[in-house]
LOGU-632715 format. One line per field, with one value per residue (C-alpha): residue in three letters; z, x negated, y; residue number from 1. Coordinates in nm, 3 decimals. Layout:
type = (ALA	...)
c3 = (Z	...)
c1 = (X	...)
c2 = (Y	...)
seq = (NUM	...)
***
This chain:
type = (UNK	UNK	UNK	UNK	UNK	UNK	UNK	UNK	UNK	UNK	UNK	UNK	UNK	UNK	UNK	UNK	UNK	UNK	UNK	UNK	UNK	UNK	UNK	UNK	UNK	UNK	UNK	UNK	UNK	UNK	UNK	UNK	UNK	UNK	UNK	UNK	UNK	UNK	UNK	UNK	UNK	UNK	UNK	UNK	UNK	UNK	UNK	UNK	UNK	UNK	UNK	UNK	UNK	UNK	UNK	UNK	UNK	UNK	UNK	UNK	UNK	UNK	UNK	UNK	UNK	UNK	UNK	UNK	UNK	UNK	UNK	UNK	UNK	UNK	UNK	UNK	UNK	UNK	UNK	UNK	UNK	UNK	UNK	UNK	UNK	UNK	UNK	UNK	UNK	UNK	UNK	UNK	UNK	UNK	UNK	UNK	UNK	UNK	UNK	UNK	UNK	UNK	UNK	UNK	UNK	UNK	UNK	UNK	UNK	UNK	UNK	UNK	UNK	UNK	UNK	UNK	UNK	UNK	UNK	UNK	UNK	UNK	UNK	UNK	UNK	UNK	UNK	UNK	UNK	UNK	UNK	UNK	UNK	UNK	UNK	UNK	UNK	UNK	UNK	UNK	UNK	UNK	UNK	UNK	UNK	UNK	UNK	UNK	UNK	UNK	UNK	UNK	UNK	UNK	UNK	UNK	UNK	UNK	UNK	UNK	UNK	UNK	UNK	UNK	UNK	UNK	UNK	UNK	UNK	UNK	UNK	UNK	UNK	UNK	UNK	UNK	UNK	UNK	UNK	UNK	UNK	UNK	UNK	UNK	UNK	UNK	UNK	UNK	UNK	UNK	UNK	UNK	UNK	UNK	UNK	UNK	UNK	UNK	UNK	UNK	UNK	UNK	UNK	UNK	UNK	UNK	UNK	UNK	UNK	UNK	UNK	UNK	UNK	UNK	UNK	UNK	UNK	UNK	UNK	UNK	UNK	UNK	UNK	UNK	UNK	UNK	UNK	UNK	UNK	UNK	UNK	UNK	UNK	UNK	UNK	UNK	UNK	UNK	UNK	UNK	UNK	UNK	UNK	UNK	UNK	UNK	UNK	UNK	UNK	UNK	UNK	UNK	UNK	UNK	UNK	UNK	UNK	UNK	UNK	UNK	UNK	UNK	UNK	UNK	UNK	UNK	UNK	UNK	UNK	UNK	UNK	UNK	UNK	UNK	UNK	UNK	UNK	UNK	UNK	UNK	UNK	UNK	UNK	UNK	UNK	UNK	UNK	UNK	UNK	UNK	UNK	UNK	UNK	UNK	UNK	UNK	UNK	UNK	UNK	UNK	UNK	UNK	UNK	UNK	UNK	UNK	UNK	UNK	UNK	UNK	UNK	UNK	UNK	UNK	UNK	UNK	UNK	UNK	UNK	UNK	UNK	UNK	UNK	UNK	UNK	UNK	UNK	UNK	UNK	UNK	UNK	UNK	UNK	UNK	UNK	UNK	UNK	UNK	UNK	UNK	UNK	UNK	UNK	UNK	UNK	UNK	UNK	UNK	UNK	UNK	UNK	UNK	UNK	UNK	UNK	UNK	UNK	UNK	UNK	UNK	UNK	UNK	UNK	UNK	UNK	UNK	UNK	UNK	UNK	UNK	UNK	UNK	UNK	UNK	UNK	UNK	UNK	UNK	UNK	UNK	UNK	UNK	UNK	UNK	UNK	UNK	UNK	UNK	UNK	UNK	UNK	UNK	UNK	UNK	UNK	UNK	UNK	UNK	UNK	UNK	UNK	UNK	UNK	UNK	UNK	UNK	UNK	UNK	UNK	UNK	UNK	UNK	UNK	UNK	UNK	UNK	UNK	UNK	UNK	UNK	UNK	UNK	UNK	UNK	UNK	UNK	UNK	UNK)
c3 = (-1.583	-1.850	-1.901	-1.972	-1.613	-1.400	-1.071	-1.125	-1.206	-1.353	-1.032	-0.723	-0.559	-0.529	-0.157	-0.043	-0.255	-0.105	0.239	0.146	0.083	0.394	0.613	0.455	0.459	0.886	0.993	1.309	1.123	1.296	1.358	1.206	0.970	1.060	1.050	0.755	0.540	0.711	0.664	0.399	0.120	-0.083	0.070	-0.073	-0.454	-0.388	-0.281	-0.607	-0.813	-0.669	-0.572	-0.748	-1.038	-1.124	-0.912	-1.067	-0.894	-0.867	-1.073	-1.069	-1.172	-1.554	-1.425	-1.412	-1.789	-1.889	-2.271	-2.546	-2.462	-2.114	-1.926	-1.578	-1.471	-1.164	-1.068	-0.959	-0.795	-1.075	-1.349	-1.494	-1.623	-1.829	-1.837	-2.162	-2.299	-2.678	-3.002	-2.955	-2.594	-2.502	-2.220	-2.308	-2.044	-2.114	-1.988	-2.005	-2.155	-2.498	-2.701	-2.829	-2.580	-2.282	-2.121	-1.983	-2.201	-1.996	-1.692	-1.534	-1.292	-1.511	-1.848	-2.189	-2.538	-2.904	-2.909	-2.662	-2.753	-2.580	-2.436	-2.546	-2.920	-3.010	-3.110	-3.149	-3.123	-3.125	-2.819	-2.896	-2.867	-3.246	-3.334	-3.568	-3.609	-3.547	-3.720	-4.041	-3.917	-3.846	-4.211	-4.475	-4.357	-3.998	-3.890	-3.723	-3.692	-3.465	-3.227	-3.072	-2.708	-2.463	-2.340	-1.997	-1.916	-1.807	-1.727	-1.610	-1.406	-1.214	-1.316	-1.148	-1.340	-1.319	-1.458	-1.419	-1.545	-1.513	-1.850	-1.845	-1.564	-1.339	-1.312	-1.246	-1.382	-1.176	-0.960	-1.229	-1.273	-0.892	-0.922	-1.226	-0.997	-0.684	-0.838	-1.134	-0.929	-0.868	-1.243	-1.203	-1.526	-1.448	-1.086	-1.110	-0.835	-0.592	-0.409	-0.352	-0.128	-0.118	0.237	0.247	0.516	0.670	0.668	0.493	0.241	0.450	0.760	0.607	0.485	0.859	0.986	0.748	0.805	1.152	1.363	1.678	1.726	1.658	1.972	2.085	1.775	1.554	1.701	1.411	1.200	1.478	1.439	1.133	1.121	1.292	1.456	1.194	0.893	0.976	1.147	1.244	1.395	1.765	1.890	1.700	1.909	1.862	1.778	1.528	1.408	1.412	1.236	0.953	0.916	0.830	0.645	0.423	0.371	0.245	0.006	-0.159	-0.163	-0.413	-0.579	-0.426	-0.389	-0.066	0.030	0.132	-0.150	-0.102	-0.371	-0.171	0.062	-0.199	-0.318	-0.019	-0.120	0.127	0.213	0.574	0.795	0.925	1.283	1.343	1.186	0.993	0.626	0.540	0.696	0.835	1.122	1.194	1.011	0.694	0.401	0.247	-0.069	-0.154	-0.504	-0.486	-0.701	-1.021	-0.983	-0.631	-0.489	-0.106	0.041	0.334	0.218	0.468	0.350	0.044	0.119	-0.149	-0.070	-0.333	-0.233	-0.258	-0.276	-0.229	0.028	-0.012	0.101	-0.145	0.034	-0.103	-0.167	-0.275	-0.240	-0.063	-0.238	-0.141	-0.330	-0.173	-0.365	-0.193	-0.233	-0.042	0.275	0.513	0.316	0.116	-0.102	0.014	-0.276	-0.102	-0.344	-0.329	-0.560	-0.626	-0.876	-1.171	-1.196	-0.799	-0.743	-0.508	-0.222	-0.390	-0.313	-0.155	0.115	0.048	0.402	0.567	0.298	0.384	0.761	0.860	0.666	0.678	1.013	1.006	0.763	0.959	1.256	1.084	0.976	1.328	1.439	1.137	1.140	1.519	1.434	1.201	1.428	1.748	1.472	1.341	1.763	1.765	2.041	1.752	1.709	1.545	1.750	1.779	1.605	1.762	1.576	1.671	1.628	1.345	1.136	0.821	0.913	0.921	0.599	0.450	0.583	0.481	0.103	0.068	0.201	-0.064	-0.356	-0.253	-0.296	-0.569	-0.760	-0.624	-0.775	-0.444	-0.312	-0.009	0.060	0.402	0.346	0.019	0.264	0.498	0.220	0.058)
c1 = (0.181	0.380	0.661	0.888	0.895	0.874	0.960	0.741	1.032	0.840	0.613	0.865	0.519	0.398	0.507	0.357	0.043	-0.019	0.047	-0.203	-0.463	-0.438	-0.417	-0.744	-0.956	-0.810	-0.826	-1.113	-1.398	-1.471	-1.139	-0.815	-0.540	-0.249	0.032	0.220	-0.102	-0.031	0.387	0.521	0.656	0.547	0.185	0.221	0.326	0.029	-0.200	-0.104	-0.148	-0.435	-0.637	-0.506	-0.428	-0.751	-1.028	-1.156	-1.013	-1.109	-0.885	-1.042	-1.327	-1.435	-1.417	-1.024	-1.027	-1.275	-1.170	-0.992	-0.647	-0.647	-0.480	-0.434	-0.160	-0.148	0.050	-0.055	0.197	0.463	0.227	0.217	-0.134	-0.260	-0.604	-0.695	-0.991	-1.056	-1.106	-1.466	-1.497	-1.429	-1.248	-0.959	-0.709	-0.401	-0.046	0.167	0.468	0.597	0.550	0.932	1.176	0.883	0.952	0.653	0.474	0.306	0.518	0.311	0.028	-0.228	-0.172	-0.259	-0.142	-0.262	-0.113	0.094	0.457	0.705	0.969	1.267	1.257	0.901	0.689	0.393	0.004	-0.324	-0.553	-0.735	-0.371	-0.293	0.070	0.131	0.464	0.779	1.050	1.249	1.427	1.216	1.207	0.976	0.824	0.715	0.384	0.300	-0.114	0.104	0.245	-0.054	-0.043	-0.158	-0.535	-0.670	-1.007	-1.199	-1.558	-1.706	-2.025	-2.182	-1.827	-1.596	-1.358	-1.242	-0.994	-0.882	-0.544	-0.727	-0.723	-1.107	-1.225	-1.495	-1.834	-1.944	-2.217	-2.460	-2.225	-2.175	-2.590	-2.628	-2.396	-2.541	-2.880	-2.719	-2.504	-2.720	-2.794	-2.420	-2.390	-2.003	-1.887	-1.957	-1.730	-1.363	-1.041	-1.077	-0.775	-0.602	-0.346	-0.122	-0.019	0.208	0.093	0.347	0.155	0.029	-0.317	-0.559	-0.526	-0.626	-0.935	-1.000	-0.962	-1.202	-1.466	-1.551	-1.628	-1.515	-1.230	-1.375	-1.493	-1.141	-0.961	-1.157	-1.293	-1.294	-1.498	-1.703	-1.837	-2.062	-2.033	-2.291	-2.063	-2.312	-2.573	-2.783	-3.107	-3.065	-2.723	-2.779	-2.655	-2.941	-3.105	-3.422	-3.379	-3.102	-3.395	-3.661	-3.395	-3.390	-3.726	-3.779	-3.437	-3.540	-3.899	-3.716	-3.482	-3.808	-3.957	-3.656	-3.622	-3.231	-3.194	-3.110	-3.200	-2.928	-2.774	-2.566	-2.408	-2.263	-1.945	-1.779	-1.990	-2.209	-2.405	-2.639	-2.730	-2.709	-2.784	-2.494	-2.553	-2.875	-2.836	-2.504	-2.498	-2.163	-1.780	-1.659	-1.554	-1.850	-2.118	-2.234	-2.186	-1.773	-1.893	-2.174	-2.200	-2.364	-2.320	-2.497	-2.868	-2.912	-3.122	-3.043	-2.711	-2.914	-2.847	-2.648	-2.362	-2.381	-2.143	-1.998	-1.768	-1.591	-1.320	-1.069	-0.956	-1.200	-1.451	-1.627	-1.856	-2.102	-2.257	-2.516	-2.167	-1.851	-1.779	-1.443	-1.317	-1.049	-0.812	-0.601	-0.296	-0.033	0.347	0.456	0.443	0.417	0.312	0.028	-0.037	-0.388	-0.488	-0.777	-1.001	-1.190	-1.467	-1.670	-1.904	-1.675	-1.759	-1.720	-1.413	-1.176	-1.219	-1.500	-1.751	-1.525	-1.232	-1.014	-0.879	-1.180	-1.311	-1.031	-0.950	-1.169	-1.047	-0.696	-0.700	-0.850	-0.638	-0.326	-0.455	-0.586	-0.241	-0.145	-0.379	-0.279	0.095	0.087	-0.179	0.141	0.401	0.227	0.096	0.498	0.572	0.629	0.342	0.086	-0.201	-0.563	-0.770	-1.176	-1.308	-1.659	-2.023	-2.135	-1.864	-1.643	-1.887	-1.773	-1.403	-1.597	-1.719	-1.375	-1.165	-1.418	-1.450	-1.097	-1.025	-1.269	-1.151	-0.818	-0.952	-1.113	-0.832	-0.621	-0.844	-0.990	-1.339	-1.456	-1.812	-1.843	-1.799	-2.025	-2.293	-2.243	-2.238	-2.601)
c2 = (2.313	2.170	2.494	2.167	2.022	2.369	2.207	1.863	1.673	1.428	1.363	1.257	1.189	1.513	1.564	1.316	1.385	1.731	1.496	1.278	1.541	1.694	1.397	1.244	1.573	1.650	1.288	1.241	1.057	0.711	0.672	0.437	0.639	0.836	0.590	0.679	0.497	0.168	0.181	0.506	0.374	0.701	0.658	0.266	0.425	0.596	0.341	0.138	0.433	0.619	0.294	-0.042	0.143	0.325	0.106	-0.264	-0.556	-0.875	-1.084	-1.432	-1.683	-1.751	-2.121	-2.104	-2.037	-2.308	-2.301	-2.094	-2.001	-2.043	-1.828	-1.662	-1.381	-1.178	-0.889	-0.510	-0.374	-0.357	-0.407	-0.806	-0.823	-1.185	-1.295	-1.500	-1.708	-1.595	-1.799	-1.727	-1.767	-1.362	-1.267	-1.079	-0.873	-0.764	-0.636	-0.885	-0.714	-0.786	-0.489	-0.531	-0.481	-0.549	-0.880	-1.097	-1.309	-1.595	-1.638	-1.887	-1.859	-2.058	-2.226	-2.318	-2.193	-2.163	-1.839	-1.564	-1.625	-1.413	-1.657	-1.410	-1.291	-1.511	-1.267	-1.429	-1.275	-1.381	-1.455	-1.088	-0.906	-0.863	-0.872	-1.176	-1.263	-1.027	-1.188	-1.090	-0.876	-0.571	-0.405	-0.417	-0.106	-0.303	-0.211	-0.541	-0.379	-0.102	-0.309	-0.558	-0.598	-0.337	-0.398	-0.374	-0.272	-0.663	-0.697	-1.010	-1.102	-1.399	-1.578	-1.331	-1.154	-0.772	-0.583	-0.225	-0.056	0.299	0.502	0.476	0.241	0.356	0.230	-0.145	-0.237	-0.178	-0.472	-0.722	-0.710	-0.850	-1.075	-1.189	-1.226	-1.389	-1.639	-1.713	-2.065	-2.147	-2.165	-2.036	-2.114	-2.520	-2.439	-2.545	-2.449	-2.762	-2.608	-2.287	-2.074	-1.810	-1.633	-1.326	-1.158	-0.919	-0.601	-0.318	-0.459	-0.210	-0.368	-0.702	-0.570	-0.369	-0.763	-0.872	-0.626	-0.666	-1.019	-0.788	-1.033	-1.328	-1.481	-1.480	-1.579	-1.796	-2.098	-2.326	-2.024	-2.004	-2.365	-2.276	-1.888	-1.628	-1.327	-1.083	-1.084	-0.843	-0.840	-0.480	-0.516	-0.410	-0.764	-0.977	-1.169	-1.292	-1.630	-1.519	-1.298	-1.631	-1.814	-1.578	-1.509	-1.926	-1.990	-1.652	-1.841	-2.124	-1.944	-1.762	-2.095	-2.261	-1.885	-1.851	-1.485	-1.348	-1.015	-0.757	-0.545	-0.242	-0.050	0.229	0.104	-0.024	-0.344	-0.555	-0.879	-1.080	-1.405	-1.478	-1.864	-2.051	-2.118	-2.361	-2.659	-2.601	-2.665	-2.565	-2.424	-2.728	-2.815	-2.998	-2.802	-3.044	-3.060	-3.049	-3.177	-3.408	-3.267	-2.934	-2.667	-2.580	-2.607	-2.627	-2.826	-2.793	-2.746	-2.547	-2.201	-2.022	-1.798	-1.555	-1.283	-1.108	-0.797	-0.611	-0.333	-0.293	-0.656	-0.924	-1.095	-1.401	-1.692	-1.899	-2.238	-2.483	-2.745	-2.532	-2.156	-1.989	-1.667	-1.412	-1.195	-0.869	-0.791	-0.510	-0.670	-0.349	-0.091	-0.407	-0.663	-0.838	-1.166	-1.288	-1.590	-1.812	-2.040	-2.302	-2.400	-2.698	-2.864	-2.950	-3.258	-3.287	-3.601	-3.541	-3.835	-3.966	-3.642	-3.410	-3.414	-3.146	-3.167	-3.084	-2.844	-2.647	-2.754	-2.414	-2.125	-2.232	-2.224	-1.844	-1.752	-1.797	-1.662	-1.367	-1.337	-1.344	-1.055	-0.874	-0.896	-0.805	-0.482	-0.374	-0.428	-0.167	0.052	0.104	0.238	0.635	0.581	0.510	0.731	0.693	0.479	0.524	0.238	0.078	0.207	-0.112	-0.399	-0.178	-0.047	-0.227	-0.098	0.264	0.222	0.061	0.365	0.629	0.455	0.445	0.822	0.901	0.691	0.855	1.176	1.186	1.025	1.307	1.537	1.677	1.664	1.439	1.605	1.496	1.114	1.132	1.280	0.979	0.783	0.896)
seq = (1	2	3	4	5	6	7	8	9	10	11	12	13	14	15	16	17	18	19	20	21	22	23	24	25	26	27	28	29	30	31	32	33	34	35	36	37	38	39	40	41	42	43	44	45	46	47	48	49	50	51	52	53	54	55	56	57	58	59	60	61	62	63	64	65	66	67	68	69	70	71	72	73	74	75	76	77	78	79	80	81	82	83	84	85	86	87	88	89	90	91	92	93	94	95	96	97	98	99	100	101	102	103	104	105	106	107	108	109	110	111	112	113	114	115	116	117	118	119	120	121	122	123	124	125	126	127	128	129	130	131	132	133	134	135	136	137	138	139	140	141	142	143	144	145	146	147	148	149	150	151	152	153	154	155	156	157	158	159	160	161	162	163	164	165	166	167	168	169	170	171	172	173	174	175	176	177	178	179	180	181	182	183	184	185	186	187	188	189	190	191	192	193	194	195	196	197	198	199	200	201	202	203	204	205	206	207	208	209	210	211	212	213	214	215	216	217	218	219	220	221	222	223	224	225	226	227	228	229	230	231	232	233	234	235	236	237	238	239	240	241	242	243	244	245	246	247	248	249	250	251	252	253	254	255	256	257	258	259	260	261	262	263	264	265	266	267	268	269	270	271	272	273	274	275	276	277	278	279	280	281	282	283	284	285	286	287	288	289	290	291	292	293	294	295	296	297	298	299	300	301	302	303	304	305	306	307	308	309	310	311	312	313	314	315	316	317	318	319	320	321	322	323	324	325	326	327	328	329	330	331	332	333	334	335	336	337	338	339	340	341	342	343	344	345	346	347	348	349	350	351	352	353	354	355	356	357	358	359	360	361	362	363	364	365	366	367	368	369	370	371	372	373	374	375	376	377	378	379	380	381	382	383	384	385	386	387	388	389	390	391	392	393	394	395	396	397	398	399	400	401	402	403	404	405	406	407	408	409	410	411	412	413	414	415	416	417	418	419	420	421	422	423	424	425	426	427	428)
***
């Protein structure tokens, strides 16, 4: 212990980190949190430090920043972070604070600039973070080579884009190589943003992903998903039937047949990637089952390919089709509520009422969205009684919310600097 800060001045956390500990390692496996992880705003600070903080996140798509200096932005919690295209077509993350009296640099969602000017003082600096310009003012004994911007760990594969704001950023790239493999057909970089959304849903981010991971609720919630969507993607989930099993055995012959990659790809809980049929005869999410755009993506040569499902936790799920592509981004805003960014992607040279209606491309997932909102927002609101306790979740219908809450319990964990032996066991 630092002799300087005897009583952990420095850490106001640590209550709740000791907490934390002991919640994770006596919670009743198979079953949801204690309820201070879905509302505390000390288990939130530690949720952005412990998970968003030190994890990768998906950020975006190389697509969105087609051409040197292009830019995205996003925020982690309170950390501003900008995404920028390089002179030499690079990918290049950074915080976006001005490293002279720390305001934000780009202050737009998405733009375009020869250089990163800060908007207060105009320091100036290059696409790869060096410090150009400072002024006058600073002294003749300035180090300008002192002062670039702060970098934050980006990796990109298969056209996503990840960064982390750990000190040293865990391991991905055994990830980025299958999603090199699955989406090498999609040819991201040649995609473009046909539309996109932004819903703040008004509860805590896990319970978003516990929606996403299970179809349990479907059948009673999601009818417009349910026009295109099988309820699984598995051919040893327990509710197969055979004819979902006949259907994959001849779409799979198919796939091999044009070389689309589609076998099923775990990478512990974390990381899921498998192609799966649309219900017979449906080409695509819409509401009635073809094709949303007549332009298909990159090299494809059928837009028969069922769904590609991509998960990455802690903050992303997504669907590739033979005609455009829907993507999803989780970023916490707080206790009780999260920013959920939807995307979709076309052929770039797609034209908007020519090959595409951007109604009905997105007539089906807006519609889920908001009702997953719905489910979620209500899940919150009985979860914040005093009569809340840890529900059993279902082996059969909640398995993917099993392996959510057991990844993040470790995750936590580990970043707390305490074992999770049990869950790695399940795990392996």
């Amino acid at each position: 212990m630092d002799p300087r800060f005897p009583a952990r001045l420095d850490d106001p956390l640590a209550p709740a980190r000791e907490a934390t500990v002991e919640m994770l390692q006596q919670r009743r496996p198979q079953f949801s949190l204690p309820q201070p992880f879905y509302n505390d705003e000390r288990l939130f600070q530690l949720d952005m430090q412990e998970i968003f903080e030190k994890e990768w996140l998906f950020a975006g798509m190389t697509c969105e920043i087609p051409s040197k200096g292009n830019y995205m932005t996003l925020e982690v919690g309170d950390n501003p972070v900008v995404i920028v295209r390089g002179n030499n077509g690079e990918v290049h993350a950074f915080h976006n604070v001005c490293r002279h009296r720390g305001s934000r640099l780009c202050v737009t969602n998405k733009g375009k600039v020869a250089k990163l000017v800060c908007p207060y003082h105009q320091w100036t600096y290059e696409l790869d973070g060096r410090l150009l310009f400072a002024g006058s003012d600073m002294g003749k004994d300035f180090d300008l080579a002192s002062h670039g911007l702060k970098p934050v760990h980006v990796r990109t594969g298969g056209g996503y884009i990840f960064v982390s704001l750990a000190d040293e950023a865990p391991e991905i790239d055994g990830f980025l190589e299958s999603l090199d493999h699955y989406l090498a057909p999609y040819d991201i970089e040649n995609l473009k943003v046909a539309a996109e959304s932004n819903i703040i849903e008004e509860c805590n981010w896990k319970l978003v992903i516990e929606n996403n991971r299970e179809c349990y609720h479907c059948n009673g919630a999601h009818p417009e998903l349910l026009n295109s969507l099988q309820e699984f993607d598995d051919t040893d989930d327990p509710r197969a039937t055979q004819a979902y099993k006949d259907l994959v055995a001849r779409k799979q012959a198919d796939w091999e047949a044009q070389g689309v990659p589609y076998k099923l790809t775990r990478l512990g809980r974390r990381n899921r990637l498998t192609r799966t049929p649309l219900l017979n005869g449906v080409e695509s999410m819409t509401m009635n089952g073809k094709r949303a755009s007549k332009k298909l993506m990159g090299n494809l040569q059928s837009a028969d390919l069922g769904s590609l499902r991509i998960l990455h936790l802690p903050n992303s799920w997504n669907h590739f089709m033979g005609d455009h592509a829907v993507v999803f981004r989780v970023l916490p805003l707080g206790p009780q509520k999260t920013l959920v960014t939807t995307k979709w992607l076309v052929h770039k040279d797609a034209a908007e009422s020519i090959d595409y209606d951007l109604a009905e491309m997105r007539r089906v997932w807006d519609a889920t969205n908001d009702q997953d909102r719905r489910l979620a927002e209500e899940n919150q609101r009985g979860i914040n009684s005093k009569s809340y306790e840890p529900g059993p979740y279902s082996e059969t219908f909640e398995f993917g919310v099993i392996d959510f809450v057991d990844w993040y319990s470790e995750r936590m964990l580990d970043n707390l600097g305490h074992s999770a032996p049990h869950l790695r066991l399940a795990q392996s």
